[in-house]
C-alpha positions, 0 to 999 in steps of 0.5 A, spaced: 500 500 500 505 504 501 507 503 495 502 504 490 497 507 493 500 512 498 496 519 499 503 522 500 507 522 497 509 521 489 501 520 489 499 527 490 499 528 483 495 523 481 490 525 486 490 532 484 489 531 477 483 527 478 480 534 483 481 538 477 476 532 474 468 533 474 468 525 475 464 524 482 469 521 487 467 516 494 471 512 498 469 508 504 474 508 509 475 504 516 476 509 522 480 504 525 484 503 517 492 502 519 494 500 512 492 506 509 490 511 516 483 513 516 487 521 518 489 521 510 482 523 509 484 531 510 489 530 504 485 525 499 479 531 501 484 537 499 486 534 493 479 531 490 475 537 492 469 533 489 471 527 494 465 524 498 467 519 505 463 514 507 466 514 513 465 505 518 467 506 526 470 500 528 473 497 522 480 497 519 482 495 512 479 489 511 472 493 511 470 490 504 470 483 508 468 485 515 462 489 512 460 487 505 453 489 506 455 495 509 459 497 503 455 495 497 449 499 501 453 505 501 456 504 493 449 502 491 446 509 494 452 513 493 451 511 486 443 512 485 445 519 487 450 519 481 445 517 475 
């Protein structure tokens, strides 16, 4: 993660070429994240203005496989609202 996908770092100037975009942005991130730390969303939200968080008390990284129905809940109204 750190790596590829980093909110700092080398990946700044993607995310700030995708804020500069009218395409819809959302992430759903688990507070308790500690592979990408749930506290990066201040940088992701200044890079990508447009950006919309979902933010899960009480859940790290493996949020898609400790909540599932909770994320396809959320991606599913988030994209009802995007149509």
């Amino acid at each position: 993660t750190i790596r590829n996908a980093p909110v700092f770092g080398g990946a700044a100037e993607i995310y700030k070429k995708v804020g500069t975009t009218d395409i819809p942005v959302f992430t759903i991130w688990g507070e308790d994240d500690y592979q990408v730390a749930f506290a990066q969303w201040v940088n992701l939200k200044r890079y990508i203005p447009q950006l919309e968080i979902h933010a899960v008390p009480n859940v790290d990284h493996s949020l898609p496989y400790a909540q599932p129905d909770l994320v396809n809940t959320a991606l599913m109204d988030w994209m009802s609202r995007k149509r």
